[in-house]
C-alpha positions as CSV (number, residue, x, y, z in Angstrom):
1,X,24.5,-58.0,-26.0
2,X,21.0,-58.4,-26.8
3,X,20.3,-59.4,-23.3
4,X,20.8,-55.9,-22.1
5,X,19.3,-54.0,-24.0
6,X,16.0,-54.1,-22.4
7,X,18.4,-52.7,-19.5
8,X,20.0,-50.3,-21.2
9,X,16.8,-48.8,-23.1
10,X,15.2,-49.1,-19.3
11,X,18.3,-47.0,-17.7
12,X,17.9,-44.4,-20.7
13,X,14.3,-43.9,-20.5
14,X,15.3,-43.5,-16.5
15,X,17.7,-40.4,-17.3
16,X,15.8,-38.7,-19.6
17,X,13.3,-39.2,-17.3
18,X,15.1,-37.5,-14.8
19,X,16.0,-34.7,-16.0
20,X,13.0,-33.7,-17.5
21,X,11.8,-34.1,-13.9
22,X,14.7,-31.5,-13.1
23,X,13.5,-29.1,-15.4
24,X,10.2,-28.9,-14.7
25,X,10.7,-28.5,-10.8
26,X,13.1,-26.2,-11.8
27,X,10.3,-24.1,-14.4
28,X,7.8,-24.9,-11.7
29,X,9.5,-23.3,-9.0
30,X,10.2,-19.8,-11.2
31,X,6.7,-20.0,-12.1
32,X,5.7,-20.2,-8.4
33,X,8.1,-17.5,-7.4
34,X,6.9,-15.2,-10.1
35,X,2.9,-15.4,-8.9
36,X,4.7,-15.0,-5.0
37,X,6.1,-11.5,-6.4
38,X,2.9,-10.0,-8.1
39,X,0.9,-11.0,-5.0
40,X,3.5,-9.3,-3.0
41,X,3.6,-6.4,-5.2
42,X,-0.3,-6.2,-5.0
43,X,-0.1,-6.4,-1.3
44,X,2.7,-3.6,-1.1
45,X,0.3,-1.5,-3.8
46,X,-2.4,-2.1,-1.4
47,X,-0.7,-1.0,1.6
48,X,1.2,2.2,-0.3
49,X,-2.8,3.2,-0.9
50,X,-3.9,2.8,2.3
51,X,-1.0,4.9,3.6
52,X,-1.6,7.6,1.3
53,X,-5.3,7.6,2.1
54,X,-4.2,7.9,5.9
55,X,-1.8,10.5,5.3
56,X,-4.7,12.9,3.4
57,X,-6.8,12.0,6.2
58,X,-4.9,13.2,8.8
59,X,-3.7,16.4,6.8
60,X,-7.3,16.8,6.6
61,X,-7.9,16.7,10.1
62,X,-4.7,19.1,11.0
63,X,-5.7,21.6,8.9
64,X,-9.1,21.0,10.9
65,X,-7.1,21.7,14.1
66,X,-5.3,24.5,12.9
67,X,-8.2,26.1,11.9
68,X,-10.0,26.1,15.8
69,X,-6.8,26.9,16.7
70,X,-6.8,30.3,14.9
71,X,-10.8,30.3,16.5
72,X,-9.6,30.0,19.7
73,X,-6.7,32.2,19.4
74,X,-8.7,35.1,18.0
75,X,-11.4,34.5,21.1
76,X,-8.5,35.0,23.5
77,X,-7.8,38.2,21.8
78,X,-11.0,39.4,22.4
79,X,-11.3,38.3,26.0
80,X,-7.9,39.7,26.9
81,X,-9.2,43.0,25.3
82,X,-12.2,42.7,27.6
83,X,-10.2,42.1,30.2
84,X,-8.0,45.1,30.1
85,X,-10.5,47.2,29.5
86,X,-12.1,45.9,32.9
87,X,-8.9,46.9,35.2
């Protein structure tokens, strides 16, 4: 008996071992995983910005239009007035 218990303390020091191994790839891994999200999250944060900086922008630049548009409506007025007044 005596003669294996160098094995049997070597095959017990082998499990426990192992499955501390487990457990930290396993802790590893959701700590990984967790880091992936929050940089994912930053880069969705990031884009939602950029889209809602896009979006003012280019309400910015329809009311722009809108605004020559009631320009050039108004000068169309006047030049159809012109114009009738001519015939």
């Amino acid at each position: 008996m005596a003669e294996h218990a160098n094995t049997f303390l070597l095959l017990t020091i082998l499990g426990l071992v192992t499955i501390l191994l487990i457990f930290g790839m396993k802790y590893f891994s959701v700590g990984r995983q967790a880091r992936m999200r929050l940089a994912n999250e930053g880069a969705y944060r990031e884009l939602a910005e950029r889209g809602a900086a896009a979006q003012a922008a280019g309400a910015t630049s329809i009311a722009a239009i809108q605004a020559d548009l009631v320009e050039v409506k108004t000068k169309l007025v006047a030049i159809e007035k012109v114009l009738r007044e001519v015939e």
